[in-house]
N, CA, C and O of each residue as an XYZ file, in Angstrom:
664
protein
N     109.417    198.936     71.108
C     110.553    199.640     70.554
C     110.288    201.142     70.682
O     109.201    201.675     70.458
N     111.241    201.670     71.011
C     111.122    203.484     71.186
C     110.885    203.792     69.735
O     111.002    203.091     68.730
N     110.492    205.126     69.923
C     110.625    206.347     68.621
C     111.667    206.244     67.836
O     111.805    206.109     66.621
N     112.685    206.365     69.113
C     113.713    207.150     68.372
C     114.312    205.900     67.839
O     114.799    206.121     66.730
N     114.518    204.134     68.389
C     114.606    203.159     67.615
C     114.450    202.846     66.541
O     115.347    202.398     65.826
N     112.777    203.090     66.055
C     112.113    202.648     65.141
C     112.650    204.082     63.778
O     112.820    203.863     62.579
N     112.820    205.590     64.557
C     113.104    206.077     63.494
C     114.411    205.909     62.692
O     114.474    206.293     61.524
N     115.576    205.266     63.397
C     116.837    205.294     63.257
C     116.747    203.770     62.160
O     117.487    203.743     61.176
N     115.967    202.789     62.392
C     115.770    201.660     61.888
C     114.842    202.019     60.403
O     114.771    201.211     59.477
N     114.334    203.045     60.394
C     113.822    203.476     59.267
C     114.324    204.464     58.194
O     113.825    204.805     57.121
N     115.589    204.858     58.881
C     116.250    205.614     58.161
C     117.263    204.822     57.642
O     117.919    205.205     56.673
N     117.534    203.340     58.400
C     118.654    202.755     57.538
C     118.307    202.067     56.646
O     118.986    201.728     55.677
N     116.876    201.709     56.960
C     115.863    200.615     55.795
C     115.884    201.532     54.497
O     116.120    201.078     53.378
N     115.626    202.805     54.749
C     115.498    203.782     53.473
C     116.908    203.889     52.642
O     117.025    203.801     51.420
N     117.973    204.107     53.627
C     119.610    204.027     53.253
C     119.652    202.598     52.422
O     119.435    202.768     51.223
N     119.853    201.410     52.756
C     119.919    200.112     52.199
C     119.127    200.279     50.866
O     119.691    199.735     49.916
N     117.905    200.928     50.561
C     116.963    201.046     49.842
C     117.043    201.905     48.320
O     116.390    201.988     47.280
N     118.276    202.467     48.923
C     118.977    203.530     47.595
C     120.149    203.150     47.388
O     120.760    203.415     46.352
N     120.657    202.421     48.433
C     122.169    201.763     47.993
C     121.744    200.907     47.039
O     122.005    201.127     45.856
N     121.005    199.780     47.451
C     120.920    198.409     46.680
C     119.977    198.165     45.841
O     120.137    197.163     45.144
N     118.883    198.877     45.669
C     117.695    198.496     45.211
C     118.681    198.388     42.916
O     118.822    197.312     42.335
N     118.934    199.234     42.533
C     119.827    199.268     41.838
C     120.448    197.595     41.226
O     120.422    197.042     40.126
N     121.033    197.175     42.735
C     122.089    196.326     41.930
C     121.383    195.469     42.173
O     121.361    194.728     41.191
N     120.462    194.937     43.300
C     119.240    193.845     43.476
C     118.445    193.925     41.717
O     118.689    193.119     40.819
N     117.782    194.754     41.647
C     117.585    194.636     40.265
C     117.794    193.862     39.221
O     117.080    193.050     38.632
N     119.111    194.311     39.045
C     120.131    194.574     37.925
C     120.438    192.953     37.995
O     120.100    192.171     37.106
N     120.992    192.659     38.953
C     121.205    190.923     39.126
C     120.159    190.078     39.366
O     120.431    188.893     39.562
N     118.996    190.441     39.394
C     117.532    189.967     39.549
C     117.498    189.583     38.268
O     117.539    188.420     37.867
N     117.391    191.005     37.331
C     116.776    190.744     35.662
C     118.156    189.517     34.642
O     118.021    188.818     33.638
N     119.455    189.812     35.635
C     120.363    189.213     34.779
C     119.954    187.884     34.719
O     119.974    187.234     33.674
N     119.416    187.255     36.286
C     119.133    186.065     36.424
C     117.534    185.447     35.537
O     117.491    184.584     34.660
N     116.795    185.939     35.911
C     115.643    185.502     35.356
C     115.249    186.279     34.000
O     114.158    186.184     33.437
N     116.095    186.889     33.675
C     115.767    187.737     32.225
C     113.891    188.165     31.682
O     113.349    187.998     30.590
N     113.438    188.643     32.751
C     112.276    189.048     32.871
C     112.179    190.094     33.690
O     112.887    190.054     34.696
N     111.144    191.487     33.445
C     111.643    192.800     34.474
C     110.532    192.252     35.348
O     110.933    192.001     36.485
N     109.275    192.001     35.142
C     108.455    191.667     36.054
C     108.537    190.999     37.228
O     108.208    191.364     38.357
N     109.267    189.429     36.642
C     110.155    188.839     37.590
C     111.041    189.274     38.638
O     111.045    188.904     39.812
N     111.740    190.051     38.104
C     113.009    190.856     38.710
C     112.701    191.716     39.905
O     113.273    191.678     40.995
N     111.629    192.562     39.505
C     110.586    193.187     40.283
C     110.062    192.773     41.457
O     109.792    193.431     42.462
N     109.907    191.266     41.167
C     109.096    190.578     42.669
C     110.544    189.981     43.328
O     110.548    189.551     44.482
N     111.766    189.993     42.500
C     112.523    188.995     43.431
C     113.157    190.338     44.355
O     113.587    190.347     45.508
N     113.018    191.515     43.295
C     113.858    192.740     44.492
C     112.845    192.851     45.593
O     113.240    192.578     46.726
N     111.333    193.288     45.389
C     110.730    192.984     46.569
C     111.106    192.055     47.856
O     111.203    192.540     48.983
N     111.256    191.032     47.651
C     111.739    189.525     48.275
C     113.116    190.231     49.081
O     113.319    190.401     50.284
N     113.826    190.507     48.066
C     114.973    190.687     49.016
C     114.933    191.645     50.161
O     115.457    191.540     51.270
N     114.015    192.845     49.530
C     113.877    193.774     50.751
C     112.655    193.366     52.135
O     112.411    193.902     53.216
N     112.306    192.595     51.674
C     111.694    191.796     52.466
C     112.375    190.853     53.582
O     112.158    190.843     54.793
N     113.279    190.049     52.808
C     114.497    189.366     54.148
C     115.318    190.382     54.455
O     115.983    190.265     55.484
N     115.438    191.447     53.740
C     116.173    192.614     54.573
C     115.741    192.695     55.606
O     116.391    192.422     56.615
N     114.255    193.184     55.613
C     113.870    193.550     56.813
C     113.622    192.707     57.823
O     113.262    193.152     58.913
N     113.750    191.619     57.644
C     113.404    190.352     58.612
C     114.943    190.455     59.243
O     115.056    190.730     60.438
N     115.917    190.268     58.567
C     117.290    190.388     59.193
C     118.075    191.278     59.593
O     118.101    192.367     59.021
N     118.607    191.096     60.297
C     119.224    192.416     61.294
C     120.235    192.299     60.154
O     120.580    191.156     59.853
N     120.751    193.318     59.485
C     121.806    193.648     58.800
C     122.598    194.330     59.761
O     122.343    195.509     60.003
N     123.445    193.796     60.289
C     124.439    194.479     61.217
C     125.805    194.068     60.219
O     126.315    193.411     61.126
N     126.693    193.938     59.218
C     128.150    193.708     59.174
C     129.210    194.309     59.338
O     129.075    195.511     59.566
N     129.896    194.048     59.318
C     131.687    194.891     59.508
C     132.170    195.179     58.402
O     133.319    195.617     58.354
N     131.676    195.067     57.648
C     131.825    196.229     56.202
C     130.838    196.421     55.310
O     129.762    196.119     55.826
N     130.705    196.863     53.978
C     130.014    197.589     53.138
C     129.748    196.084     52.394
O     128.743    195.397     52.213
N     131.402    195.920     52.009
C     131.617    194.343     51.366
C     130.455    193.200     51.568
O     129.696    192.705     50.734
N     130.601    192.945     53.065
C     129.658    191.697     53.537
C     128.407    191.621     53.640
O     127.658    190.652     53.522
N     128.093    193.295     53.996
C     126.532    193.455     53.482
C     125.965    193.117     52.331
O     124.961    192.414     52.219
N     126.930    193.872     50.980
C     126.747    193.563     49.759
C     126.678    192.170     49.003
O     125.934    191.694     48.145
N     127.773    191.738     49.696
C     127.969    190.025     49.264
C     126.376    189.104     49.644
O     125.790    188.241     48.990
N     126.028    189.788     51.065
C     125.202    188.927     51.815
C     123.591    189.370     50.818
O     122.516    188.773     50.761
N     123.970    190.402     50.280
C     122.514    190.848     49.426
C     122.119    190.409     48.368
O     120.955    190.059     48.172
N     123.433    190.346     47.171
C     123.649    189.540     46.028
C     123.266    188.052     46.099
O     122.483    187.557     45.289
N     123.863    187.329     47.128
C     123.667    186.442     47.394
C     122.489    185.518     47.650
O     122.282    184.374     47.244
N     121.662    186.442     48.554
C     120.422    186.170     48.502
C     119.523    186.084     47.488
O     118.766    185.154     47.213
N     119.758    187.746     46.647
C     119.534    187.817     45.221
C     119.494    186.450     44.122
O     118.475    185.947     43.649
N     120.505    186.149     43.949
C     120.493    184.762     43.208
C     120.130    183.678     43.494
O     119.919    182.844     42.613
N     119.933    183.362     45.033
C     119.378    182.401     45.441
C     117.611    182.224     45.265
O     117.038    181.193     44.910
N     117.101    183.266     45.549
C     115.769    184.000     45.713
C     115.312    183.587     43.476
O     114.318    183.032     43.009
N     116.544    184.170     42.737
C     116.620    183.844     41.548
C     116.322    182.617     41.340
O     115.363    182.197     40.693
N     117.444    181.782     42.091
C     117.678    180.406     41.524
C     115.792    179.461     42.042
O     115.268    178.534     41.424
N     115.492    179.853     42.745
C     114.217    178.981     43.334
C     113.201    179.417     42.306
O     112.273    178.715     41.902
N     113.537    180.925     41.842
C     111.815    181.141     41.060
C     112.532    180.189     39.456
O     111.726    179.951     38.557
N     113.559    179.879     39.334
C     113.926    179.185     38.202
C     113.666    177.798     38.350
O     113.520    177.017     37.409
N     113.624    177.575     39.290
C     113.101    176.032     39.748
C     111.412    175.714     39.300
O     110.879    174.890     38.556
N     111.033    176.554     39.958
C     109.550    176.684     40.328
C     108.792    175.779     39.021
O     109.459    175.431     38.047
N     107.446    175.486     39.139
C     107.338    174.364     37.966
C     106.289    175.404     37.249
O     105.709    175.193     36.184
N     106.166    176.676     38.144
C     105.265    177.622     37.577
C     106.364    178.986     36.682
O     105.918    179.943     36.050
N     107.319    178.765     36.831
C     108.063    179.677     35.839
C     108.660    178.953     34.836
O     109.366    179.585     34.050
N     108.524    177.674     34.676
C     108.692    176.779     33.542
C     107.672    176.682     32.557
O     107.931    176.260     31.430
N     106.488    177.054     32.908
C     105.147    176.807     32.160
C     104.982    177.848     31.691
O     104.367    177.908     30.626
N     105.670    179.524     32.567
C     105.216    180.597     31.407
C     105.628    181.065     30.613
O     106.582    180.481     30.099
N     105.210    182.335     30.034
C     105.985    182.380     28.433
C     106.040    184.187     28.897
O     104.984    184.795     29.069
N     106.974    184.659     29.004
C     107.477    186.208     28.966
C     107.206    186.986     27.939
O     107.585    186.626     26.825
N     106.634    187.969     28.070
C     106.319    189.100     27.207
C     107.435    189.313     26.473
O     107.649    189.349     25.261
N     108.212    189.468     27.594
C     109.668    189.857     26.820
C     110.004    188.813     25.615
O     110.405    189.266     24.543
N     109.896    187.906     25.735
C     110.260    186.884     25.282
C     109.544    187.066     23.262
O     110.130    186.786     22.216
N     108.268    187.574     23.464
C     107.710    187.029     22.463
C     107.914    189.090     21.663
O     107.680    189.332     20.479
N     108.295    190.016     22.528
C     108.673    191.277     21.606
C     110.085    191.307     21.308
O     110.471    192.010     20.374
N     110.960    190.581     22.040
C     112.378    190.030     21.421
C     112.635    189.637     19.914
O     113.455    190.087     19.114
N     111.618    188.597     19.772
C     111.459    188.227     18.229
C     110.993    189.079     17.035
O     111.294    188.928     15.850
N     110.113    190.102     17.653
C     110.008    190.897     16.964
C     110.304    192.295     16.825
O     109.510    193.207     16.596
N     111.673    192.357     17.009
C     112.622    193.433     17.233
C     112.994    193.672     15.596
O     112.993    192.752     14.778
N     113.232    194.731     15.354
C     113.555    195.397     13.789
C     114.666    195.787     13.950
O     115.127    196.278     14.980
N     115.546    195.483     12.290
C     117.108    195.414     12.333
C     117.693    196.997     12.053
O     118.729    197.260     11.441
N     116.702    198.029     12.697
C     117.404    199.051     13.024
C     118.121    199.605     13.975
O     117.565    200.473     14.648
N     119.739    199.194     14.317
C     120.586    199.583     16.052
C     120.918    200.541     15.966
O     121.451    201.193     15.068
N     120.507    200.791     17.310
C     121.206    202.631     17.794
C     122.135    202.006     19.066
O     121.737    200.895     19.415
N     122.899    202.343     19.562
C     123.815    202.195     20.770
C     122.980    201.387     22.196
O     123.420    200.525     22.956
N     121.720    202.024     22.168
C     120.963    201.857     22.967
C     120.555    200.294     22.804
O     120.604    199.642     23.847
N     120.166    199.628     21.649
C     120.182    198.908     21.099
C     121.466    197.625     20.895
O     121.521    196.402     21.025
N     121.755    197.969     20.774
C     123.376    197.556     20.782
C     123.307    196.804     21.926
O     123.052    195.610     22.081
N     123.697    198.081     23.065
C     123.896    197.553     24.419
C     122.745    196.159     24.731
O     123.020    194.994     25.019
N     121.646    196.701     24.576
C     120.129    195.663     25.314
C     120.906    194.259     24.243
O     121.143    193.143     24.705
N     121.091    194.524     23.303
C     121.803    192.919     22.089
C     122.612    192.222     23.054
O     122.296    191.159     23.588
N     123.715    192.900     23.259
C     124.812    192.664     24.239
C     124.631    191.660     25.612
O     125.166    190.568     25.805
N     123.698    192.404     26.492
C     123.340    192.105     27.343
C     122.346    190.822     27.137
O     122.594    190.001     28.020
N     121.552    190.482     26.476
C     120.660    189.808     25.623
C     122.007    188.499     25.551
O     122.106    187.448     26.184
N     122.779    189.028     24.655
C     123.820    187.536     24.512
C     124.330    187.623     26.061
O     125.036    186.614     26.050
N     124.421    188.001     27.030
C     124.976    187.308     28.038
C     123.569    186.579     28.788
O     123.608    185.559     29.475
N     122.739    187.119     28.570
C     121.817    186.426     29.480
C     121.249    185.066     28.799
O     120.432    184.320     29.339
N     121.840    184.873     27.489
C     121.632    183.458     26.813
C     122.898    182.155     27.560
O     122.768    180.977     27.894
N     123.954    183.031     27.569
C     124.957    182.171     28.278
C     124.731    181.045     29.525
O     123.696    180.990     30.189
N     125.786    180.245     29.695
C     125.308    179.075     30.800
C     125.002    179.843     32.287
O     125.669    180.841     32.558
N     124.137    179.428     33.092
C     124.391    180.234     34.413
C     126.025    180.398     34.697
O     126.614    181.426     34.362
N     126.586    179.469     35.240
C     128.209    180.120     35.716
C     128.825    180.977     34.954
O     129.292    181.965     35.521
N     128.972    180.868     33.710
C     129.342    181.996     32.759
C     128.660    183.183     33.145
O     129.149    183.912     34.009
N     127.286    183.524     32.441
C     126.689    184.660     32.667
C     127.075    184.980     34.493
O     127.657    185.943     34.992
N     126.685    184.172     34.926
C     126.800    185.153     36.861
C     128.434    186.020     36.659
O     128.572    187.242     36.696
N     129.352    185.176     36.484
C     130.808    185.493     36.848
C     130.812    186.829     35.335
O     131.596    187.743     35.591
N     130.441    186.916     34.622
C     130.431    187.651     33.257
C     129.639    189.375     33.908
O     130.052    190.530     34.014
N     128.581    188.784     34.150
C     127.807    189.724     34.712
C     127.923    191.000     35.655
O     127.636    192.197     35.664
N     128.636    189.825     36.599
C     129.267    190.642     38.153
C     130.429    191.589     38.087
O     130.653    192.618     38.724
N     131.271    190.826     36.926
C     132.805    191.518     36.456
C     132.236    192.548     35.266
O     133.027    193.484     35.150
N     131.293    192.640     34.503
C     131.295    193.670     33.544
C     130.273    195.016     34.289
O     130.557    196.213     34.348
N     129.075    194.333     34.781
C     127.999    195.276     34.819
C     127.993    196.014     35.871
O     127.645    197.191     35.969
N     128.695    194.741     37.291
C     128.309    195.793     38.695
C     129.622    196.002     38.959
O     129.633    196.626     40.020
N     131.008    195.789     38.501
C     132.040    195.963     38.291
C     132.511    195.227     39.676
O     132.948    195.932     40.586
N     132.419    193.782     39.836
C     132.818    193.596     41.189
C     134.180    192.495     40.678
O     134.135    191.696     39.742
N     135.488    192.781     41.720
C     136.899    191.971     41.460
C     136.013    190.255     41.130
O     134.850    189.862     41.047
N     137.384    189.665     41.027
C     137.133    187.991     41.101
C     136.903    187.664     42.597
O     136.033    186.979     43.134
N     137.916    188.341     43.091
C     137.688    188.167     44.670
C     136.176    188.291     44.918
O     135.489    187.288     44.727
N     135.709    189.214     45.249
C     134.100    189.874     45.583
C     133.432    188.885     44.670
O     132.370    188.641     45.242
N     133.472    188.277     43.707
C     132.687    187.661     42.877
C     132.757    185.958     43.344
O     131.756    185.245     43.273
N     133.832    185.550     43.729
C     134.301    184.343     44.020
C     133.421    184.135     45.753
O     132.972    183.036     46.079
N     133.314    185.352     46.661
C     132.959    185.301     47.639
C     131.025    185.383     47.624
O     130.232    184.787     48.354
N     130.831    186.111     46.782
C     129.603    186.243     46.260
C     128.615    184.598     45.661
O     127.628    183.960     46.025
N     129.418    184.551     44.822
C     129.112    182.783     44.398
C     129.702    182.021     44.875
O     129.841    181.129     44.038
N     130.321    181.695     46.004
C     131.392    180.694     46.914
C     131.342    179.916     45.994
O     130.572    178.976     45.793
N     132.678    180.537     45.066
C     133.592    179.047     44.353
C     134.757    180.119     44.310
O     134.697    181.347     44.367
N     135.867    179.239     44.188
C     137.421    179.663     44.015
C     137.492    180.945     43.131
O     136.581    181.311     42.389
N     138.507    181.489     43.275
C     138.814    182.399     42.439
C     139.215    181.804     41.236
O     138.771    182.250     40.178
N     139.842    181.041     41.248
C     140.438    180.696     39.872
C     139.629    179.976     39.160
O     139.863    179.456     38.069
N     138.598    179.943     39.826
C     137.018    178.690     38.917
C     136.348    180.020     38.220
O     135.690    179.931     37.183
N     136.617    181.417     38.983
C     136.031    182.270     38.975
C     136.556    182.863     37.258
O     135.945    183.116     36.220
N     138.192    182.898     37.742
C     138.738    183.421     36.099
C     138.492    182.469     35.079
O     138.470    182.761     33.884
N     138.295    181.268     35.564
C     138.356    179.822     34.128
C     137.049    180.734     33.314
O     137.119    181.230     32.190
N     135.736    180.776     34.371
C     134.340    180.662     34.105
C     134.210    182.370     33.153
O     133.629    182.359     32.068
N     134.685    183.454     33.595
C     135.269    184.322     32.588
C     135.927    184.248     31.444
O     135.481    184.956     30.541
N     137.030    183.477     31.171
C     137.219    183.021     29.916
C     136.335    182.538     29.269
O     135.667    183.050     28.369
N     136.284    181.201     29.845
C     135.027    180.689     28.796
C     133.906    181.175     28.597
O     133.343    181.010     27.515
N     133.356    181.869     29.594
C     132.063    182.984     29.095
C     132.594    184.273     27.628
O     132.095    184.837     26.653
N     133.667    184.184     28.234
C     134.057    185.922     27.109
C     134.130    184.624     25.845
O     133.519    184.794     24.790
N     134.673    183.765     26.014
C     134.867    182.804     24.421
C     133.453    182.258     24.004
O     133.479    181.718     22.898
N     132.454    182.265     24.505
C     130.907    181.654     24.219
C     130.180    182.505     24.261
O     128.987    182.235     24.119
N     130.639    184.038     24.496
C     129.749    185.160     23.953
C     130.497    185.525     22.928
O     129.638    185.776     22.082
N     131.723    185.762     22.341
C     131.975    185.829     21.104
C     131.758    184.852     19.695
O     131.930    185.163     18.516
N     131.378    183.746     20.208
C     130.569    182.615     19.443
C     129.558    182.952     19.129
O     129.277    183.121     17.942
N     128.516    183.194     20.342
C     127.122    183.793     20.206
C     127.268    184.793     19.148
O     126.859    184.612     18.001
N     127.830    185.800     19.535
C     127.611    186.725     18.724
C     128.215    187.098     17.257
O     127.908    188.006     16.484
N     129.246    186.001     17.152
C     129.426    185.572     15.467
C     128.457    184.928     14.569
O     128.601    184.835     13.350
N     127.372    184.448     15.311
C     126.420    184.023     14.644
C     125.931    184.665     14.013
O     124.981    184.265     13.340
């Protein structure tokens, strides 16, 4: 490969790298509700980034095709018989959280009750509040219907207001 190849291929790896690293994240931690976790699955993704030629015909299909992976990459470390056996840090300073809220607080509660929600709820909940993506983009993202897409929004917005009447 030339110079000038490899530099042009390194400048888009770096581009992809500030676009997405962000929402890879963000839908990493939604899924496995662990930052550590989240951490190795964004690695992962930039990893099949780079294995795959990201060439698409829009911004859209790139994005879809990233998310996508994202949750999938999610869904396997949720499988795994070794993320069933451990126990999250997070998990055990959660409980011992003190009943003083500041906004900041608030929000992490918030977010906290969606990531208790069923997977289809939380994904479709998630995508529409946090990374602000339509039903459309969300329906294409999780290939199911749009209108499975709005049901699974209702009933998420009605089983986080449950949750959080508790």
């Amino acid at each position: 490969m030339s110079e000038k190849r490899m530099g042009e291929t390194k400048e888009r790896l770096e581009q992809i790298f500030r676009d997405y690293y962000q929402l890879i994240y963000r839908v990493a931690f939604s899924q496995v509700k662990n930052h550590a976790d989240a951490e190795d699955i964004t690695q992962e993704v930039f990893l099949k980034i780079i294995r795959h030629d990201m060439r698409y015909q829009s911004m859209e299909h790139e994005r879809a095709w990233i998310v996508r992976v994202t949750v999938n990459l999610c869904r396997d470390l949720l499988k795994s018989k070794w993320h069933k056996t451990s126990v999250s840090m997070e998990e055990v300073s959660e409980a011992q959280r003190g009943s003083c809220k500041n906004f900041t607080e608030i929000q992490d509660d918030m977010m906290w009750a969606v990531l208790q929600l069923p997977e289809k709820y939380r994904n479709c909940l998630y995508l529409f509040y946090y990374e602000d993506y339509s039903i459309k983009e969300i329906a294409q993202s999780l290939e199911m219907p749009e209108n499975t897409v709005k049901t699974n929004l209702k009933r998420g917005r009605q089983a986080l207001k449950e949750f959080l009447e508790k």
